[in-house]
C-alpha atoms as a printed R data frame, in Angstrom:
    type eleno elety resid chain resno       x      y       z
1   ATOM     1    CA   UNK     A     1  -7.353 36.582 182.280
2   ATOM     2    CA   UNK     A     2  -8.846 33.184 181.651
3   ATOM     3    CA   UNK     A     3 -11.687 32.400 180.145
4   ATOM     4    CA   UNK     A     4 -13.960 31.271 183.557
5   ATOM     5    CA   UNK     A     5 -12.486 34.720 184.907
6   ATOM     6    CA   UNK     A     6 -14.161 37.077 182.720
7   ATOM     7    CA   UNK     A     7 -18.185 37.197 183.430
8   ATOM     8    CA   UNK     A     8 -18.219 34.355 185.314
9   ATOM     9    CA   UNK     A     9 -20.967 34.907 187.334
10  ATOM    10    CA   UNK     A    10 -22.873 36.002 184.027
11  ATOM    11    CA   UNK     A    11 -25.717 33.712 183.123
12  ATOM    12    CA   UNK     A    12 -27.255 35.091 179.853
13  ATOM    13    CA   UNK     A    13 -27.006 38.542 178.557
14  ATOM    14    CA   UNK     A    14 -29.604 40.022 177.291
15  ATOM    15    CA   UNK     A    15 -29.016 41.489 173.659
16  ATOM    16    CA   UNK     A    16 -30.513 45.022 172.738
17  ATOM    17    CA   UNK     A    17 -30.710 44.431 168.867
18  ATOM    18    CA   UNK     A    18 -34.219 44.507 168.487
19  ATOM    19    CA   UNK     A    19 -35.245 47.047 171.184
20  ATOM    20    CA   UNK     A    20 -36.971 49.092 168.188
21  ATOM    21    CA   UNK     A    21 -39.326 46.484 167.741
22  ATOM    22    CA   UNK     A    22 -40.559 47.157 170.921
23  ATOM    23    CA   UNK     A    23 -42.128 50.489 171.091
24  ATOM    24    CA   UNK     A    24 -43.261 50.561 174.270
25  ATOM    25    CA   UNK     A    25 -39.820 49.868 175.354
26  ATOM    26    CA   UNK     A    26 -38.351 52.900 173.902
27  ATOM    27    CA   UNK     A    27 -39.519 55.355 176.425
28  ATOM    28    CA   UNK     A    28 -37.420 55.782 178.994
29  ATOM    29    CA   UNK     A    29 -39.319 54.752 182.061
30  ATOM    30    CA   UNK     A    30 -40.485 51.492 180.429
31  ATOM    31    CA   UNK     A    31 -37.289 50.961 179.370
32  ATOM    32    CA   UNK     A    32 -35.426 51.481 182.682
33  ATOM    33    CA   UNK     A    33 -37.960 49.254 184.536
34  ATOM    34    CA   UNK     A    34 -37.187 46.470 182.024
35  ATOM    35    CA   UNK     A    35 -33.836 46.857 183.055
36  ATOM    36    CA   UNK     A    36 -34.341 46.310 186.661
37  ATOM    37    CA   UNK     A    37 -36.270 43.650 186.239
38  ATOM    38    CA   UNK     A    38 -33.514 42.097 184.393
39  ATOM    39    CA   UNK     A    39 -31.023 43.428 187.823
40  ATOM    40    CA   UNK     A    40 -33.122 41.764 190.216
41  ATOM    41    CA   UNK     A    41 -32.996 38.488 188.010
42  ATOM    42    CA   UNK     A    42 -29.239 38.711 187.965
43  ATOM    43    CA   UNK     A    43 -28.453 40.211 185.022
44  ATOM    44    CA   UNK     A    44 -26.412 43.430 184.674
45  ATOM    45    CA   UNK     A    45 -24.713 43.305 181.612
46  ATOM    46    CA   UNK     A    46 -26.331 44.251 177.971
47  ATOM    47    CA   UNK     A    47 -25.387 43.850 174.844
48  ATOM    48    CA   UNK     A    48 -24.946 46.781 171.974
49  ATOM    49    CA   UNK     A    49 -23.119 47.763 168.394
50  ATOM    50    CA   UNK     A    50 -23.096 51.023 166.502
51  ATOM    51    CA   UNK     A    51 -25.148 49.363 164.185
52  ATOM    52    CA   UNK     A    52 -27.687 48.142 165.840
53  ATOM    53    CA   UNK     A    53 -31.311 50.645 164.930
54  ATOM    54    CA   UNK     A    54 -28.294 52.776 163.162
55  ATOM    55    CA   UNK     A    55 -27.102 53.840 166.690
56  ATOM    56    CA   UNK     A    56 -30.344 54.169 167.965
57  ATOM    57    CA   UNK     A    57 -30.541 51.452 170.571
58  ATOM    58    CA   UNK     A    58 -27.700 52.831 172.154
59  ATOM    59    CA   UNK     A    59 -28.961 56.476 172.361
60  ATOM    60    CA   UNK     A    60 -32.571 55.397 174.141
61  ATOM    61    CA   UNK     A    61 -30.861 53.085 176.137
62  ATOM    62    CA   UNK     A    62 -28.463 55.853 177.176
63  ATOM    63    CA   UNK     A    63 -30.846 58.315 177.285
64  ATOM    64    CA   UNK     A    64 -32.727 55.737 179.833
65  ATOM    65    CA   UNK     A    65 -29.899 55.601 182.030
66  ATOM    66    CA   UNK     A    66 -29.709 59.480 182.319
67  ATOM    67    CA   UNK     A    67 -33.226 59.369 183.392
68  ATOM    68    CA   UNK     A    68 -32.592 57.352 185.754
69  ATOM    69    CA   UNK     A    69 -29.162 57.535 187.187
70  ATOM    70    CA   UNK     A    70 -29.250 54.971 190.123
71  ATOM    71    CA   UNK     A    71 -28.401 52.128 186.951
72  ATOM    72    CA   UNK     A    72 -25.697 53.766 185.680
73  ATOM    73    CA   UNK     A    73 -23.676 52.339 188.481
74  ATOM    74    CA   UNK     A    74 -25.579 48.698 188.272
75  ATOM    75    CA   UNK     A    75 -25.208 47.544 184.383
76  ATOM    76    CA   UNK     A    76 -22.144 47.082 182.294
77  ATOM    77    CA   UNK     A    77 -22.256 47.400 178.413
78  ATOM    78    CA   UNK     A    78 -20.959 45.561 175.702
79  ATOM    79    CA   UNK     A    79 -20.517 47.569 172.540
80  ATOM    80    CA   UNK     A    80 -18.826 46.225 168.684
81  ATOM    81    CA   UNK     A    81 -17.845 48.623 165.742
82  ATOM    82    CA   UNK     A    82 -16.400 47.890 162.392
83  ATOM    83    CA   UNK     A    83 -19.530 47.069 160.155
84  ATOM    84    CA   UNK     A    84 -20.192 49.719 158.024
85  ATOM    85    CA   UNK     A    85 -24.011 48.777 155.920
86  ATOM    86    CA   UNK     A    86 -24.509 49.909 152.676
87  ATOM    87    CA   UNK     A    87 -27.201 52.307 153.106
88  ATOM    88    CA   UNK     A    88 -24.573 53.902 155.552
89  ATOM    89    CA   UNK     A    89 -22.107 54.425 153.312
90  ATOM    90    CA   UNK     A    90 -21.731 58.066 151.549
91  ATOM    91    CA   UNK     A    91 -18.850 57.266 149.213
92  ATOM    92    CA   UNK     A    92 -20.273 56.404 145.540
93  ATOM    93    CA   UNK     A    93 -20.003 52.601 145.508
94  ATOM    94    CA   UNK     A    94 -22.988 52.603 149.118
95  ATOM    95    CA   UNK     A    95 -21.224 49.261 149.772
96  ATOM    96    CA   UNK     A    96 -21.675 47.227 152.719
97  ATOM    97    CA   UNK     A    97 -17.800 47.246 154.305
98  ATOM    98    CA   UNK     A    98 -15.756 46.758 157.945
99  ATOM    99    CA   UNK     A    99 -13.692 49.392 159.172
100 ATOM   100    CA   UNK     A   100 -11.223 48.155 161.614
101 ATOM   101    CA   UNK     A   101  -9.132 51.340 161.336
102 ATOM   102    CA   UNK     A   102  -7.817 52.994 164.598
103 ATOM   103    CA   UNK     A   103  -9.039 56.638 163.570
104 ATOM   104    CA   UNK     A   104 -12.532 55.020 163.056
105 ATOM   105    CA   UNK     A   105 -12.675 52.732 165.990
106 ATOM   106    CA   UNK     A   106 -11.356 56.101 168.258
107 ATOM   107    CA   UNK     A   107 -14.176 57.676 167.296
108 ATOM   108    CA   UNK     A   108 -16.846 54.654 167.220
109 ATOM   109    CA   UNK     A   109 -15.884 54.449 170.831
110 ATOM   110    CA   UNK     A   110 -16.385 58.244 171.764
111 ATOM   111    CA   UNK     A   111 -19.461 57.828 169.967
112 ATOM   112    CA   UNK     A   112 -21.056 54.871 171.522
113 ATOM   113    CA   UNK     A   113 -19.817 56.526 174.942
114 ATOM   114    CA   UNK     A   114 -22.044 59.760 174.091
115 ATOM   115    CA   UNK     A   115 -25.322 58.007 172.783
116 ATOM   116    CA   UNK     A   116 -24.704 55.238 175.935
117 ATOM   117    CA   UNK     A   117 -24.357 58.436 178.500
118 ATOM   118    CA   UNK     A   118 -21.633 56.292 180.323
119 ATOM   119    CA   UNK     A   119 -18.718 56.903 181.335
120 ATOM   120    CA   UNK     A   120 -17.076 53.413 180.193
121 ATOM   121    CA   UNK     A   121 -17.788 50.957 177.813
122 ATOM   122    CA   UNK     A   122 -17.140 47.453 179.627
123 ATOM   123    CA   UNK     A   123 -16.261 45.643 176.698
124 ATOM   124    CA   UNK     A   124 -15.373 46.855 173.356
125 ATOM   125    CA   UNK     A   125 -15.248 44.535 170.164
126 ATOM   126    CA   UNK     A   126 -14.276 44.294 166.692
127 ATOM   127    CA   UNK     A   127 -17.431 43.500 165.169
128 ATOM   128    CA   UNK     A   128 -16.078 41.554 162.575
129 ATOM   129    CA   UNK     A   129 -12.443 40.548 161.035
130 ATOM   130    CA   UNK     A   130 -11.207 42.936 158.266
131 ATOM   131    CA   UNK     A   131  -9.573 41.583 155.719
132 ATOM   132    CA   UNK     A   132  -7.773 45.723 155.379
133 ATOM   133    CA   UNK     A   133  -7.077 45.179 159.009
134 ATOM   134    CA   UNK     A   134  -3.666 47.403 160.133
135 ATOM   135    CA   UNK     A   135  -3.746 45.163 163.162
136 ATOM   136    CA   UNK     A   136  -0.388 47.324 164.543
137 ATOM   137    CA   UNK     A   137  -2.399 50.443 164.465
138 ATOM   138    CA   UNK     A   138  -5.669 49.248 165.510
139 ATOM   139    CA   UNK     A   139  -4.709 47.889 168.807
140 ATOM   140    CA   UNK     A   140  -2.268 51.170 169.745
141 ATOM   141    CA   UNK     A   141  -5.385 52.870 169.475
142 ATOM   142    CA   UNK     A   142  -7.594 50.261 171.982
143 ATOM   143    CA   UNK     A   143  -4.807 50.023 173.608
144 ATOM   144    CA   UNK     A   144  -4.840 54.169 174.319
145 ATOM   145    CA   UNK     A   145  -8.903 53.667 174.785
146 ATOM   146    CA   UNK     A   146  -8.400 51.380 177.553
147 ATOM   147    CA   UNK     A   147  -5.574 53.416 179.222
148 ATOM   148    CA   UNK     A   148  -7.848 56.443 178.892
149 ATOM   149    CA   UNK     A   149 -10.577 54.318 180.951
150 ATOM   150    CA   UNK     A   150 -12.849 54.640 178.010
151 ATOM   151    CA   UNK     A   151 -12.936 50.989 177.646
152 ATOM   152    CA   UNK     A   152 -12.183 48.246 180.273
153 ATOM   153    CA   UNK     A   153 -11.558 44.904 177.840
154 ATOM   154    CA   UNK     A   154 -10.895 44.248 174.151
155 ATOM   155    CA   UNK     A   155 -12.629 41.110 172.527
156 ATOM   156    CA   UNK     A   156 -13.117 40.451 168.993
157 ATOM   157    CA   UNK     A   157 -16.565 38.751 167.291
158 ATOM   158    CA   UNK     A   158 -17.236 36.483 164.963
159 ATOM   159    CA   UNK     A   159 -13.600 35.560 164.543
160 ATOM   160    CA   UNK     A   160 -11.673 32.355 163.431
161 ATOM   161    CA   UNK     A   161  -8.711 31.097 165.492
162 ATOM   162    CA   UNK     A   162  -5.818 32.682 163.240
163 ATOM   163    CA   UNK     A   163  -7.980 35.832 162.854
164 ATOM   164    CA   UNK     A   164  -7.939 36.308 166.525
165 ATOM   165    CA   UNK     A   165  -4.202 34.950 167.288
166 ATOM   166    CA   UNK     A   166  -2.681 37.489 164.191
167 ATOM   167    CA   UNK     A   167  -4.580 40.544 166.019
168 ATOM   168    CA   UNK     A   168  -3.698 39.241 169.285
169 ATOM   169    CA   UNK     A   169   0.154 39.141 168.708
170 ATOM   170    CA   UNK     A   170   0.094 43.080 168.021
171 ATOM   171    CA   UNK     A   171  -1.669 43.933 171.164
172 ATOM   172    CA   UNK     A   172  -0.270 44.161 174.881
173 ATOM   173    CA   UNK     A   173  -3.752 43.974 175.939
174 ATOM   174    CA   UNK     A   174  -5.582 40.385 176.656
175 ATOM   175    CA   UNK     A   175  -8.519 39.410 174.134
176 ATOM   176    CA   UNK     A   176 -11.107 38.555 177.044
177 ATOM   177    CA   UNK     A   177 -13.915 36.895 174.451
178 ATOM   178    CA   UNK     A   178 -15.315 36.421 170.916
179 ATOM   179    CA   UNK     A   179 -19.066 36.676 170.491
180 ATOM   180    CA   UNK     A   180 -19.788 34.030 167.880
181 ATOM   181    CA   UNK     A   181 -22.748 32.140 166.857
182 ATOM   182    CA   UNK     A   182 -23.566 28.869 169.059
183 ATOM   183    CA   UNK     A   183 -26.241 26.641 169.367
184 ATOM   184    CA   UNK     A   184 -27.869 23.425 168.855
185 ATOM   185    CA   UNK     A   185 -28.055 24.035 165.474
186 ATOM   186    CA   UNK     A   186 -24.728 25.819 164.773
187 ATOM   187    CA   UNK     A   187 -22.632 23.187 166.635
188 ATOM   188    CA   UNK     A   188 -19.947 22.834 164.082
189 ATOM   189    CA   UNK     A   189 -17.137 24.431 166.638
190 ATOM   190    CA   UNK     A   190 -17.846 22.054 168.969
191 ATOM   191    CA   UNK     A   191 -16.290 19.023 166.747
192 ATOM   192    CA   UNK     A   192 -13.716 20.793 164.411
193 ATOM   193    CA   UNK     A   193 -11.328 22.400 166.876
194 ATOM   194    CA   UNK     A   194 -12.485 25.794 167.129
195 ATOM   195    CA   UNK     A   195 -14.496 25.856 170.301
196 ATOM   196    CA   UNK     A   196 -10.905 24.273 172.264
197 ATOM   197    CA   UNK     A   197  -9.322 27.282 169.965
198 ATOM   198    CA   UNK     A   198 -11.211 29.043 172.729
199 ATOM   199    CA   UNK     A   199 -10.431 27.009 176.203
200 ATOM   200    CA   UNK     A   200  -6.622 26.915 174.901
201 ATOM   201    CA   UNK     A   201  -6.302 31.053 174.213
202 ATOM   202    CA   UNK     A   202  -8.749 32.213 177.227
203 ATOM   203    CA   UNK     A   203 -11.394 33.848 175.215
204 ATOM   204    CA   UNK     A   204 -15.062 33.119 176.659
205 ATOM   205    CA   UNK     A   205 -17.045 32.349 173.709
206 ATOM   206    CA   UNK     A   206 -20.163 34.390 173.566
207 ATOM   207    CA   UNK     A   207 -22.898 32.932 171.961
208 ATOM   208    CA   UNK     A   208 -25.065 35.302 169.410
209 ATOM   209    CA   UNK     A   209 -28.209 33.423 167.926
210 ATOM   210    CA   UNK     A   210 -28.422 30.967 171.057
211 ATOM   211    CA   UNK     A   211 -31.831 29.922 171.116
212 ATOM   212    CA   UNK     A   212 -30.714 27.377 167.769
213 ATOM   213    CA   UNK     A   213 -33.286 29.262 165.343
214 ATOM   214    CA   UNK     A   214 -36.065 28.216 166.793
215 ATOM   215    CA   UNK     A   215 -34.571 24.874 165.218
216 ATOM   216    CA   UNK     A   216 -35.927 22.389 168.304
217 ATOM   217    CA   UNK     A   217 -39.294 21.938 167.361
218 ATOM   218    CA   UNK     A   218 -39.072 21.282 163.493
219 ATOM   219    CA   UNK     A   219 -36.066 18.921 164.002
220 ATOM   220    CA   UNK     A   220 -36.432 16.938 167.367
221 ATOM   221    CA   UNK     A   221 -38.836 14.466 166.960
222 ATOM   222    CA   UNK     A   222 -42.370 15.336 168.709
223 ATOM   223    CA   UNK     A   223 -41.711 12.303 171.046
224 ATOM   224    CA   UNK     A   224 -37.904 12.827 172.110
225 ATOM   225    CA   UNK     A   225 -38.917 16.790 172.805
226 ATOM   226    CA   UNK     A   226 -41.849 16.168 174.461
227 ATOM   227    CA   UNK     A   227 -39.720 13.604 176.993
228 ATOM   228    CA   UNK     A   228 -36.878 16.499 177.501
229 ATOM   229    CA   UNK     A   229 -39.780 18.824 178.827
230 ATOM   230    CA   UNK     A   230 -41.447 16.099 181.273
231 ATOM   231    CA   UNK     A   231 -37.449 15.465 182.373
232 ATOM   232    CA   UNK     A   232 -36.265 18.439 183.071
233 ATOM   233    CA   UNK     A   233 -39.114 20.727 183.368
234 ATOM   234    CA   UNK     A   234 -37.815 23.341 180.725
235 ATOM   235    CA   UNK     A   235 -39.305 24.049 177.001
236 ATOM   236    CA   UNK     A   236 -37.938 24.733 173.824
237 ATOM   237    CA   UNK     A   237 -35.921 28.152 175.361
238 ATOM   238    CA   UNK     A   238 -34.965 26.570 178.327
239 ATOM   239    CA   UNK     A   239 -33.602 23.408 176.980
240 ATOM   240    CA   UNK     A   240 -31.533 24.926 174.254
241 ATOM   241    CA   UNK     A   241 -29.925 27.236 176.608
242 ATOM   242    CA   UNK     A   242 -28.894 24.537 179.038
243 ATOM   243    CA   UNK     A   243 -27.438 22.772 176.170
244 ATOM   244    CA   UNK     A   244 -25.081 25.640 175.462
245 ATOM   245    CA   UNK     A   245 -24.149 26.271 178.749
246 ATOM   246    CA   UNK     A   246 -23.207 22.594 179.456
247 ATOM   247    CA   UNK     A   247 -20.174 23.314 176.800
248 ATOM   248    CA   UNK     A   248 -16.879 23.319 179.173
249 ATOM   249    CA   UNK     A   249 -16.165 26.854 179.983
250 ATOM   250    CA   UNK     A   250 -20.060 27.702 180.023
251 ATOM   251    CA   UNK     A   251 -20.640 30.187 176.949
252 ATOM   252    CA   UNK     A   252 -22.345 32.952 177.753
253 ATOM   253    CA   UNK     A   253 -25.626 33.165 175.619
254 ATOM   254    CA   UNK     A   254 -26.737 36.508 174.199
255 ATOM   255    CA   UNK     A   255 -30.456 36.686 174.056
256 ATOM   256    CA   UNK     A   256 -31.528 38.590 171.112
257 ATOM   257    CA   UNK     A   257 -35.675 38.381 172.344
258 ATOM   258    CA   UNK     A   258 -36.652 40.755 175.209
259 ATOM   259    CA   UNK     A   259 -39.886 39.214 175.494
260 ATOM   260    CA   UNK     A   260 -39.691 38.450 180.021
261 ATOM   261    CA   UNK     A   261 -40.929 35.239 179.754
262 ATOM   262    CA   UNK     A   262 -38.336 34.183 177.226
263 ATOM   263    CA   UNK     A   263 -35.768 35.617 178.813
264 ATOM   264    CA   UNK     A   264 -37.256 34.036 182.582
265 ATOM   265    CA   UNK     A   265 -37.410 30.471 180.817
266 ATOM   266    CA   UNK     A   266 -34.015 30.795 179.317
267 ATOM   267    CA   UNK     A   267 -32.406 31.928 182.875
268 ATOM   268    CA   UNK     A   268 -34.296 28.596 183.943
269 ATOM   269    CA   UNK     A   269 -32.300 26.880 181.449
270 ATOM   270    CA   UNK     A   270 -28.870 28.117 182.379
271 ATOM   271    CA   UNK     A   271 -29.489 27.221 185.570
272 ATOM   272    CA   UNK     A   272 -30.100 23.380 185.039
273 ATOM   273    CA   UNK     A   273 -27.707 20.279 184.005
274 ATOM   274    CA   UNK     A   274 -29.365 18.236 181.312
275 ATOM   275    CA   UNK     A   275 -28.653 14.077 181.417
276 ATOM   276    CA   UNK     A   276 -25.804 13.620 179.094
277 ATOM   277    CA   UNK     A   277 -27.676 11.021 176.739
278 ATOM   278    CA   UNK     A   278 -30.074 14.175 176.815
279 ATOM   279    CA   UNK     A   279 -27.711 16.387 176.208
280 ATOM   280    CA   UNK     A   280 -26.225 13.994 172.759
281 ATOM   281    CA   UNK     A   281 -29.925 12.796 172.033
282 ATOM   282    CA   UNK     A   282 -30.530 16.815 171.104
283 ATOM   283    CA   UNK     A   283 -27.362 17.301 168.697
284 ATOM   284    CA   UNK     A   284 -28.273 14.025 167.062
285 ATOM   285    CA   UNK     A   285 -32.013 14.974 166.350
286 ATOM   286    CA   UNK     A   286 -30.787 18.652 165.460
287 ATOM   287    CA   UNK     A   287 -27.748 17.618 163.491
288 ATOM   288    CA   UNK     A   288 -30.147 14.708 161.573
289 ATOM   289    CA   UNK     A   289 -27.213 12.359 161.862
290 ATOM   290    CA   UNK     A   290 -25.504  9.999 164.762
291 ATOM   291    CA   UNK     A   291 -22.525 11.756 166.806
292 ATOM   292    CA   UNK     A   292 -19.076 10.425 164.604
């Protein structure tokens, strides 16, 4: 599978990490009529990890789709396991650690399966690379996952180029993606290999932290920013998702804020082309320093 093959018709994904700082999105019929708002816009896929609210996001997310069965058939989830947080650690040293073990990652899935009330995860990722990593034994055991129909896909986040290739060499299975951070002000793949690291191995670069830290209006000049809105009718949201998505092989942008309007402006955003000089005019501001 290449790259434009897997969620191609995916605009943004909407992340689920803070859904706990919504309250009034943890109930269950709140929550399932954000969801539908987000289907009618386009968007069926969501993003989790066991880690996220300590497992709670995926439980009242879950627990949403139970009470209201007619989405279980309409989204697809994204789930990651491997990060273990100190606080969640009951050996003596409470140590903040990855755990790309098969036994662990067999039973992250089952448990992210139970708390999502689905009957398959759509894509299952190594959270982060493990420097302990038995890659042999860890992708037997995805590899049984996906035969099982627990899982559909395998990807990998926030890994480098030989991280990925060295896990990818002990697995039958295709790496479909690696959810990594991107944006205007994390740009760095985009001029030191990494990002055609991507194109050349078929793995659809997800982008966590897409919205470039809220970097746009501290470092683009007033004037320049103030032009890009007048041009192309988008604001700070909008803009730096159009940037991302104007990468060859259109990254996929998580959206960590489930606020509708930001996620309405930055659907606006994927959807328009920015002028190139725009496009280079934005890196330059952001970056503080002319394109080499």
């Amino acid at each position: 599978m290449s790259y434009s093959a897997f969620l191609e018709e995916t605009p943004l994904i909407p992340g689920m990490m803070r859904l706990l700082d919504h309250a009034e999105l943890c109930k269950p019929a709140r929550l399932a009529a954000w969801i539908q708002k987000r289907l009618d816009e386009g968007l069926n896929t969501f993003d989790h990890a066991d880690i996220y609210g300590d497992g709670e996001c995926e439980r009242i997310f879950g627990e949403t789709l139970m009470a209201s069965p007619e989405l279980r058939q309409k989204v697809q989830v994204i789930s990651k396991a491997g990060i273990v947080p100190a606080h969640r650690d009951p050996s003596l040293w409470t140590t903040k650690h990855y755990r790309a073990e098969a036994d662990y990652f067999s039973g992250a899935i089952d448990k992210s399966l139970s708390r999502l009330r689905v009957e398959q995860i759509h894509t299952f990722l190594i959270h982060r690379p493990d420097p302990l990593l038995d890659a042999e034994s860890l992708a037997t055991a995805l590899e049984r996952a996906v035969t099982a129909g627990k899982i559909r896909h395998i990807g990998v986040s926030n890994f480098l180029p030989e991280q990925w290739r060295w896990f990818q060499q002990n697995t039958r299975l295709p790496l479909v993606c690696n959810q990594s951070q991107l944006s205007l002000s994390h740009s760095a793949a985009l001029l030191d290999g990494t990002y055609e690291a991507h194109l050349n191995d078929g793995l659809r670069w997800l982008a966590w932290s897409p919205l470039a830290g809220g970097t746009l209006t501290r470092c683009v000049p007033e004037g320049l920013l103030q032009a890009a809105k007048e041009e192309t009718s988008l604001d700070e949201t909008g803009l730096a998702i159009a940037w991302l998505r104007q990468i060859p092989g259109t990254p996929i942008p998580v959206v960590g804020s489930m606020r509708e309007r930001r996620i309405q402006e930055a659907l606006k955003g994927a959807r328009t082309t920015l002028p190139r000089s725009l496009w280079f005019a934005l890196l330059e501001a952001v970056r503080q320093t002319e394109v080499p």
